[in-house]
C-alpha positions in Angstrom: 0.0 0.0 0.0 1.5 3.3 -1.2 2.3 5.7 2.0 0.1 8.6 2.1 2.3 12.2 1.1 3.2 13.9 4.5 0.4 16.4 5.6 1.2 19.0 7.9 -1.7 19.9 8.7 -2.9 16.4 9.2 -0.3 16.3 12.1 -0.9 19.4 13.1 -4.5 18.2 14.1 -3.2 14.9 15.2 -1.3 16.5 17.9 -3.9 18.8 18.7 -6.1 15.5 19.4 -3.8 13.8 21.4 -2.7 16.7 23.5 -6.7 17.3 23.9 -7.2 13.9 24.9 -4.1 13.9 27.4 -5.7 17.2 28.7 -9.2 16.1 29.0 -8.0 13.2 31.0 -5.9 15.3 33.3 -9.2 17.7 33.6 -11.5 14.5 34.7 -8.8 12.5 36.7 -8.7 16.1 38.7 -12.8 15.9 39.3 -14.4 17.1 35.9 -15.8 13.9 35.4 -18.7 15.3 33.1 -16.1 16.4 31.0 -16.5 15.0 27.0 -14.1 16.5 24.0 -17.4 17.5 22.0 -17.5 19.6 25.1 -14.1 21.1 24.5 -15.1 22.1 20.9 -17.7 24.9 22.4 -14.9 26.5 24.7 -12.6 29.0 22.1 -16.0 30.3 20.9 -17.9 30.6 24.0 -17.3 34.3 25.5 -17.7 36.4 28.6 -20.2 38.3 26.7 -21.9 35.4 25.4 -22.6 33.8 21.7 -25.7 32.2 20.6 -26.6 28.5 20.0 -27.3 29.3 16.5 -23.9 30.7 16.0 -22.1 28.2 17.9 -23.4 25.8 15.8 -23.0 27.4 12.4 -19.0 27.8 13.9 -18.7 24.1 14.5 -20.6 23.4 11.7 -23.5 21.1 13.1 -27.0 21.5 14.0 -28.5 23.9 17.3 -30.0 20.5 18.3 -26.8 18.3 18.3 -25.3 21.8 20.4 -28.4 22.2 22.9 -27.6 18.9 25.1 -24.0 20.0 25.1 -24.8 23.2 26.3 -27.2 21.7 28.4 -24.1 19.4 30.4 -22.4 22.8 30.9 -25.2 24.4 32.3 -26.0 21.5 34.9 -22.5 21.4 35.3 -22.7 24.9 36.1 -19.7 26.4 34.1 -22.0 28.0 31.3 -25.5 29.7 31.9 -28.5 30.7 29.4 -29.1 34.9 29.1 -31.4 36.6 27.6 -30.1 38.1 24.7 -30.3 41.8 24.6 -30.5 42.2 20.8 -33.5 39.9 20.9 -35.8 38.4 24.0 -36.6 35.7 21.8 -33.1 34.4 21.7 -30.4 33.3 24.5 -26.6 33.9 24.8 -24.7 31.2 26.0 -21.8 32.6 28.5 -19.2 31.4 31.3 -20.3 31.6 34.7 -17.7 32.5 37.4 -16.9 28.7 37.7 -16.6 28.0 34.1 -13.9 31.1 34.2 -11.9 29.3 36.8 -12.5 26.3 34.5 -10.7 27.7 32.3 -8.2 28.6 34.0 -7.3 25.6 35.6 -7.9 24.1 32.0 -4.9 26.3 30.8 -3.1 25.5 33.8 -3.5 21.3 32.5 -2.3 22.6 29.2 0.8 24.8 30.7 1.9 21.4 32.1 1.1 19.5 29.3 3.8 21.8 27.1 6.4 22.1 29.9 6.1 17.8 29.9 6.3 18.4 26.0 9.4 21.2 26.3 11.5 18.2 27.8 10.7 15.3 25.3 11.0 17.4 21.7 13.3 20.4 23.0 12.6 23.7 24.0 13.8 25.7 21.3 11.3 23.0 19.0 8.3 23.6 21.0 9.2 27.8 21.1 9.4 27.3 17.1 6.5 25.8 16.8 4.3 28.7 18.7 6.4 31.2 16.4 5.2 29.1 13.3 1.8 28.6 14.5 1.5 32.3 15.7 2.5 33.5 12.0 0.1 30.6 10.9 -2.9 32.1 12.6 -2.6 35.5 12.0 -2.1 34.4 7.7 -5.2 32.2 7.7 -7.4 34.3 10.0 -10.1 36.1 8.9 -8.9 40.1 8.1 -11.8 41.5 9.2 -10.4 43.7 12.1 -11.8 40.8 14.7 -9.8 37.7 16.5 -11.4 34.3 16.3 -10.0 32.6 18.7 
């Protein structure tokens, strides 16, 4: 069987997945038992200021039904909560609660680890290049609208 031409993005979302998964069991092994990767997906779009269902969706390109139980093991999970959304009372904003903030936090705290673990098996200086590259890669493929998606 011929070998497949070296992707790089195909590894770069390889490693993402595995240093996810690493993560995610760290986060649950800690007490977030709840805790599922679909979960995970929600988090870089989910803001302070809060982001519909609809939209959420449309980022992640699925459904608002295969997001509502999702958002729903958040909410009873107490990390996200359901506004009203001020640009329309028919609609709801989905945005972190204090404890989903400190979620986070400790989340990125898991993932500092994760990379300092990392640092020591593949070299710092490779691990540093590869946040320069992926910096320089973000800000070419990003959307040049004046806004971050992050």
């Amino acid at each position: 069987m011929p070998r497949l031409p070296r992707s790089t993005f195909e590894l770069l979302f390889r490693a993402a997945r595995l240093v996810n998964e690493r993560a995610i069991a760290r986060v649950q092994r800690a007490g977030a038992t709840n805790l599922r990767l679909a979960h995970t997906a929600l988090f870089p779009h989910i803001t302070d200021a809060g982001i519909r269902q609809t939209e959420l969706a449309d980022k992640l390109g699925v459904t608002k039904q295969a997001i509502g139980p999702l958002v729903d093991d958040l909410e009873r999970d107490g990390v996200v909560e359901r506004i009203p959304d001020p640009a329309d009372a028919r609609a709801k904003l989905v945005r972190w609660t204090a404890k989903g903030r400190r979620a986070l936090r400790e989340g990125l705290g898991v993932l500092a680890q994760l990379e300092a673990e990392l640092a020591e098996e593949v070299g710092p200086r490779k691990l540093a290049a590869l946040a320069d590259t992926l910096e320089a890669l973000i800000a070419a493929v990003a959307p040049k609208t004046g806004t971050v998606s992050s």
